[in-house]
C-alpha positions in Angstrom: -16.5 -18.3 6.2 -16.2 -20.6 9.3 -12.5 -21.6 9.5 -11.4 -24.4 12.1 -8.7 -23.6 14.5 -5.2 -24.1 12.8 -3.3 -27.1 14.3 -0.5 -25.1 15.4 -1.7 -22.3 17.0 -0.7 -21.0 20.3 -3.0 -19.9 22.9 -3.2 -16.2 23.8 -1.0 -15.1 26.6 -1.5 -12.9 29.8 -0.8 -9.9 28.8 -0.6 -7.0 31.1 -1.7 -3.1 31.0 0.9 -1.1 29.0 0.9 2.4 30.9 -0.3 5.3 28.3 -2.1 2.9 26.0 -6.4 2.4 26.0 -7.6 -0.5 24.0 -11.1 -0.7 22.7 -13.3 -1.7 19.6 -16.4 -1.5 18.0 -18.8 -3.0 14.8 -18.5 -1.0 12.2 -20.0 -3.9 10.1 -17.7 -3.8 7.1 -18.5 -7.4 6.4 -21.9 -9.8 6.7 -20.6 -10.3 10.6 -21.4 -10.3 14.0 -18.3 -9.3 15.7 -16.5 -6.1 16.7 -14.4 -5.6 13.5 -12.7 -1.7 14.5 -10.3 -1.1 17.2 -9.2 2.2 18.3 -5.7 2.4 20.1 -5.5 5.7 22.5 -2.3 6.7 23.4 -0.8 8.9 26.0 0.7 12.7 24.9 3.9 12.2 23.8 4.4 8.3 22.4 6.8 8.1 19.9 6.3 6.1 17.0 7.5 4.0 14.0 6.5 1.7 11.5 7.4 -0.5 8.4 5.4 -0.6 5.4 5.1 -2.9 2.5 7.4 -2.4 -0.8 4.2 -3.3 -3.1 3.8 -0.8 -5.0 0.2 -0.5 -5.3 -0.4 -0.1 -1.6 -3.3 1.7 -0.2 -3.8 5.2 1.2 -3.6 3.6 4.4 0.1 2.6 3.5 1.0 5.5 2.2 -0.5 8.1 4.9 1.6 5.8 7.7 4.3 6.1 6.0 4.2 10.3 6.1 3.2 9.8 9.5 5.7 7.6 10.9 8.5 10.1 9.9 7.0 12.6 12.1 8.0 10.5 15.1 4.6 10.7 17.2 0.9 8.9 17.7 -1.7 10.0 19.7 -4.1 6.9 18.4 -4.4 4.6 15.7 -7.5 3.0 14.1 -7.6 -0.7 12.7 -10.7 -1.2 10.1 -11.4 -5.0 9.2 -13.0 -6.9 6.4 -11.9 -4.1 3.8 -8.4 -3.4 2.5 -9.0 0.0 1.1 -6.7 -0.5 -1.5 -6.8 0.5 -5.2 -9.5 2.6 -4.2 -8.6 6.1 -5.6 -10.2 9.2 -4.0 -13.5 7.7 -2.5 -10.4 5.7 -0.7 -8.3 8.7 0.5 -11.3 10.3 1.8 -12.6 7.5 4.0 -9.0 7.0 5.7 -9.0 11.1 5.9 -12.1 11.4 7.5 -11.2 8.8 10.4 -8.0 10.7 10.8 -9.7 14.3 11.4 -12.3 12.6 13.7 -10.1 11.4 15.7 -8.0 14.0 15.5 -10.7 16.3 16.8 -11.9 13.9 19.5 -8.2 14.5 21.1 -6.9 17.7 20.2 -3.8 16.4 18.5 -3.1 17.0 15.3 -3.9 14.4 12.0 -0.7 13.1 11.4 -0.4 11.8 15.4 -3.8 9.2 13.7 -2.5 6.0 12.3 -5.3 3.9 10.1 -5.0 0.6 9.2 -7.2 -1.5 6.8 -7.4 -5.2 6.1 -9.6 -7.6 4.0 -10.9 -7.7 0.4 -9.1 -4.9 -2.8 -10.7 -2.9 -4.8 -13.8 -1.5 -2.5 -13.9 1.5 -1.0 -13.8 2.1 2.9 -17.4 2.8 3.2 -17.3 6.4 5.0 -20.5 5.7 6.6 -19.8 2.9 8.6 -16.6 3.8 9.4 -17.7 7.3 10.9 -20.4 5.3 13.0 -17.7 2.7 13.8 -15.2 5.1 14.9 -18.0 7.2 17.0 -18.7 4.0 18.7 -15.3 2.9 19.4 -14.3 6.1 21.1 -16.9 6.0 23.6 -16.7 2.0 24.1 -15.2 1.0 27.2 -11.6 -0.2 27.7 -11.2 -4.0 25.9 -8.5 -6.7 26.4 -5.3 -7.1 24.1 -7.4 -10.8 23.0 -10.3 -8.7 22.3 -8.1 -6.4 20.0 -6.2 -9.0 18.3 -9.2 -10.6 17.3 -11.1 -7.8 16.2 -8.5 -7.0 13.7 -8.0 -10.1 12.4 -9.6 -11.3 8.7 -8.8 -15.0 7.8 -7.0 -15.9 11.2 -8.1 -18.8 12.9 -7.2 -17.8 16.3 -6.0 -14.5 18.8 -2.0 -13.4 18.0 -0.4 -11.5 21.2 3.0 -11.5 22.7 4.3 -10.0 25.6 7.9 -9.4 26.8 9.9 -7.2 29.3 13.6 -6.5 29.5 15.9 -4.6 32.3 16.7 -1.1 30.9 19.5 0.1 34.1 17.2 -0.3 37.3 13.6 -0.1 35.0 12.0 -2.8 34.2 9.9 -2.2 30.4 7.4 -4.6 28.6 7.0 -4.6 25.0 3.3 -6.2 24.3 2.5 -6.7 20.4 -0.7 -8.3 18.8 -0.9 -9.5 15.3 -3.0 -10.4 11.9 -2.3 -12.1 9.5 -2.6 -15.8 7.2 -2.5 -15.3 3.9 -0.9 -13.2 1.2 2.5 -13.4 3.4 5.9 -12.7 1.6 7.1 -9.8 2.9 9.5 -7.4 1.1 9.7 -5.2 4.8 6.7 -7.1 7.0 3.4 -8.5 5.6 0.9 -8.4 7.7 -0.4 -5.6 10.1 1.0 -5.8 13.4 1.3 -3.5 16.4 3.8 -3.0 19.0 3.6 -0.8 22.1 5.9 0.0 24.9 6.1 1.8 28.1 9.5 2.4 27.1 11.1 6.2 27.2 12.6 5.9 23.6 13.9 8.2 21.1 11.6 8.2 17.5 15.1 7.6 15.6 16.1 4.8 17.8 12.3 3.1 17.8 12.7 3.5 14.4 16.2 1.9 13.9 14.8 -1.4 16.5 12.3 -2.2 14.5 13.8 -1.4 11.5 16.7 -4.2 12.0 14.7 -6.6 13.6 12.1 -6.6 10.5 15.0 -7.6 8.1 15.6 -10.9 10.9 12.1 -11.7 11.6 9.0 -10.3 9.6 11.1 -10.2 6.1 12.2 -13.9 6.7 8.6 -15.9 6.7 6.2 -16.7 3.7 2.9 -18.2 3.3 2.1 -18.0 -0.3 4.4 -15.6 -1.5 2.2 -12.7 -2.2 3.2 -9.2 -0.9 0.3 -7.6 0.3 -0.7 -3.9 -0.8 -1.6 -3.0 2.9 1.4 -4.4 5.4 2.4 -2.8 8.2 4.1 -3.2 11.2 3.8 -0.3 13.8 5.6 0.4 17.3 4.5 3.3 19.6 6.3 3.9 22.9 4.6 5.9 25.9 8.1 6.6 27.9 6.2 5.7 30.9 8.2 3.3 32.4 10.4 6.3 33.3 13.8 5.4 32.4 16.5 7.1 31.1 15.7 8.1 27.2 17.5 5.9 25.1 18.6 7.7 21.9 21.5 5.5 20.2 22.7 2.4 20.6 25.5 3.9 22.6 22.9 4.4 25.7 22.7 2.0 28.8 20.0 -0.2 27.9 20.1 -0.3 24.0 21.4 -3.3 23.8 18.7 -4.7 26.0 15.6 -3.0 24.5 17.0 -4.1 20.5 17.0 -7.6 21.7 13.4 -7.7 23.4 12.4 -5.7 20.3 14.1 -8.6 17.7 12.1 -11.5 20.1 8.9 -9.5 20.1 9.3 -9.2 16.5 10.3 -12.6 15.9 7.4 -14.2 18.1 4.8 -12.6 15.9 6.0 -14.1 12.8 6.1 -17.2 13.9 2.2 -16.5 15.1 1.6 -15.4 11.4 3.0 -18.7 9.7 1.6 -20.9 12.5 -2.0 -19.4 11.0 -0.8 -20.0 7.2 -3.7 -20.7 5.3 -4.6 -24.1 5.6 -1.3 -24.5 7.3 -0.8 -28.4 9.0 3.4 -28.0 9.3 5.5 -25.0 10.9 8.5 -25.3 8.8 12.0 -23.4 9.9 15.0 -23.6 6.8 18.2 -22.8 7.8 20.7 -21.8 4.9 24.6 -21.2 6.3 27.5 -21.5 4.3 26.2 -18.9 2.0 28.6 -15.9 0.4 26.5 -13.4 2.9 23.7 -13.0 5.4 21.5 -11.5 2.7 22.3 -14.1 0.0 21.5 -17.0 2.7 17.8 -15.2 3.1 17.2 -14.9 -0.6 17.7 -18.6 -1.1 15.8 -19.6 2.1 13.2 -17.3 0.7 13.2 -19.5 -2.4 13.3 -23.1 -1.1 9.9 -21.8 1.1 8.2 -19.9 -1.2 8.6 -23.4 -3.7 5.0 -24.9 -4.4 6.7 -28.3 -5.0 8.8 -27.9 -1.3 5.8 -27.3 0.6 3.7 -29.7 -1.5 6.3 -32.2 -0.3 6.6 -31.1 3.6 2.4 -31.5 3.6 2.9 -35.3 1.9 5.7 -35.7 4.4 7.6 -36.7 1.3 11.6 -36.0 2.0 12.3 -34.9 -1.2 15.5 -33.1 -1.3 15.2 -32.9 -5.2 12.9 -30.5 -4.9 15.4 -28.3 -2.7 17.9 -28.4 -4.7 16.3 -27.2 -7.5 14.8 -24.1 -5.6 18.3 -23.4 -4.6 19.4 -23.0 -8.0 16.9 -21.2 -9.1 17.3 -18.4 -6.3 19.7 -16.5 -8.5 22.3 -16.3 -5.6 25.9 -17.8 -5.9 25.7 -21.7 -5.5 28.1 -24.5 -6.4 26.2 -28.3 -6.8 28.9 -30.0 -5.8 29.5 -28.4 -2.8 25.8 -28.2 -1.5 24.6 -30.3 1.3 20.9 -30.8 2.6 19.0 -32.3 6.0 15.8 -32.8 7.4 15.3 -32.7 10.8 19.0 -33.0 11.5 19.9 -35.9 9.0 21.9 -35.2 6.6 20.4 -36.8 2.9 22.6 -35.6 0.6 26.4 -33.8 1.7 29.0 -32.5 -1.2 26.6 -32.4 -4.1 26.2 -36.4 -3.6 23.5 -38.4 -1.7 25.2 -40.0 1.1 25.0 -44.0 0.7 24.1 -44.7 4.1 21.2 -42.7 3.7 18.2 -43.9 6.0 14.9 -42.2 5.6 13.2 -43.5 7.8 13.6 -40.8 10.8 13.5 -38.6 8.5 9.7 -39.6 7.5 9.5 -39.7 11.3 10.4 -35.7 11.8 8.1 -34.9 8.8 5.1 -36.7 9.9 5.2 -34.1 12.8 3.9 -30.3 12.9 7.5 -28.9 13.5 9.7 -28.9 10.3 13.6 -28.4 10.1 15.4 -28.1 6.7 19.1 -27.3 6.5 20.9 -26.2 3.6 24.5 -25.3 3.5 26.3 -23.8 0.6 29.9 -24.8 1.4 30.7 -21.5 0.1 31.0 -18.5 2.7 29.7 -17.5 6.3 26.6 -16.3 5.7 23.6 -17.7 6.9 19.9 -17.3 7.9 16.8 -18.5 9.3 13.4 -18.3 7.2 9.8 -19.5 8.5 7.0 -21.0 6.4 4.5 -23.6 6.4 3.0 -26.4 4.2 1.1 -26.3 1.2 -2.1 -28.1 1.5 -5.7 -28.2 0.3 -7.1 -25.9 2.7 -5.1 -23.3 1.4 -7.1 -23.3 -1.8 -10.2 -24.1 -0.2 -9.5 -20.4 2.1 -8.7 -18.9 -1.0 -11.6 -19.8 -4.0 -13.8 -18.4 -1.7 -12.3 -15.8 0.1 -14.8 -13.0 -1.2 -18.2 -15.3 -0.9 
């Protein structure tokens, strides 16, 4: 399927070498294609590791294996297969992902649970073990790739490369964070959606990589939507060499903490961004921010609604301001909401304030901002302090175009 480049992507950045980690891939031809379609992560002794993992609960072995994995704490490698989810699979399933795990295992002396496997694509067909023996032989004897070659050989529907790269000051050490990312469709995360991969030089403790990714998931990766489908297969891993050679950094009460959580949360926050930019069929990045809500958690739940609304973002991609259609979704969100105190804008003019639109009302800057690519919705409750941000993207034809013949 030949997909044209979405309209808001971003091109891939310079992204440098991350001390203790090896990039490469391979074909393991899981699909009818000619490109690599495997990469193989190597990483140093002793990276520490953590990971999110979807809430659906028919995830794949995959899902399942990381999780048992990620409480251990370490990594030694991890495997990305493309083209095939793996999922509802049963034992020919568990096997495949086994198998790369033990030969991988054996190629570096560590022991299986240090192996991290990752699969993406079409349910319901098993991992062929075949191919994915020959594909992991070939990756671990390939030589050393970019981070654009791995972000695109782990990609499925994507139209173009996802990286990110940032750095913070931890004391007198200097760390980067470099993350690449896939993802399109089947976005609504209940944790992350999507399979992402974040790696650091940083000397960090596994409880506090764990607890930094952990809290900037809820803020980032579990506030966009494409199409509000939770996939069985999302996960969002972070691996840390300790290279860099600073201090360890254990709690929050360490020098540096402070630092390292925030490059973490705009690490994490850049990739989702990447994700809805490459919505399916996507013409319209579209940020809603809900304030005035009776908490933080209740302001993402009803953001959560108004984005995940066919009729919304059926609207945003007719460029139609229709703050009906808002409304509604807010009342459907099954948070606390009072009519007559709710107020909406587009693009920072306000169409309706105190459960009334406002007479002077003039649309047309508002058809203005929504006959551009960058969306801005604001919704305030008028009833508390809490408030959040959530990300998603139009509603268009191309999205059912991707999706009626996504297994062709």
């Amino acid at each position: 399927m030949d997909l044209e480049r979405s309209p808001l992507a971003l091109p891939f950045p310079e992204m440098p070498a991350i001390a203790g980690v090896t990039l490469r891939v391979a074909r393991a031809r899981y699909k009818n294609w000619d490109r690599a379609d495997l990469t193989y992560v190597e990483l140093a002794p002793g990276t520490v590791a953590a990971g999110v993992f979807t809430k659906n609960v028919c995830c794949s072995t995959e899902v399942e294996l990381g999780r048992q994995s990620a409480a251990q704490g370490s990594g030694r490698a991890l495997v990305v297969n493309a083209g095939n989810s793996n999922a509802f699979t049963g034992y020919r399933g568990r096997e495949a992902v086994e198998q790369i795990m033990d030969q991988v295992a054996a190629h570096l002396g560590c022991a299986r649970h240090e192996v991290f496997v990752s699969s993406t694509g079409v349910i319901g067909v098993p991992l062929p073990k075949d191919k994915a023996r020959e594909g992991v032989a070939a990756a671990l004897t390939a030589p050393p790739c970019s981070w654009e070659d791995a972000a695109l050989a782990i990609a499925t529907t994507d139209t173009f490369a996802k990286g990110v790269t940032v750095s913070a000051m931890l004391g007198d050490t200097r760390v980067t964070l470099n993350g690449i990312i896939k993802g399109s469709g089947m976005i609504a995360p209940d944790m992350a959606t999507m399979l992402g991969y974040i790696f650091t030089d940083a000397a960090v403790a596994p409880d506090f990589l764990q607890a930094c990714l952990s809290g900037a998931n809820q803020r980032t990766f579990s506030c966009i939507t494409v199409d509000s489908d939770t996939s069985t297969s999302d996960t969002v891993l972070a691996f840390a060499t300790g290279k860099a050679g600073n201090p360890v950094i254990s709690s929050f009460e360490d020098p540096g903490a402070d630092a390292f959580m925030a490059a973490m949360e705009d690490m994490c926050r850049q990739l989702a961004h990447l994700v809805v930019r490459d919505g399916e069929g996507a013409q319209k990045f579209i940020a809603i921010n809900v304030t005035g809500a009776v908490s933080d958690e209740s302001a993402r739940i009803i953001g959560l609604a108004i984005a995940n609304s066919p009729l919304v973002k059926t609207a945003i991609a007719g460029g139609d301001a229709n703050w009906g259609r808002v409304v509604m979704a807010v009342g459907k969100a099954g948070q606390p909401a009072d009519r007559d105190r709710l107020s909406i804008a587009f693009g920072g003019v306000w169409a309706a304030r105190d459960g009334l639109p406002l007479a002077d009302y003039d649309e047309t800057p508002v058809a203005a901002h929504l006959a551009g690519r960058e969306i801005d919705i604001t919704v305030d409750l008028g009833l508390g302090m809490g408030r959040a941000t959530v990300w998603t993207c139009d509603l268009t034809h191309g999205y059912i175009a991707i999706n009626a013949d996504y297994r062709s």
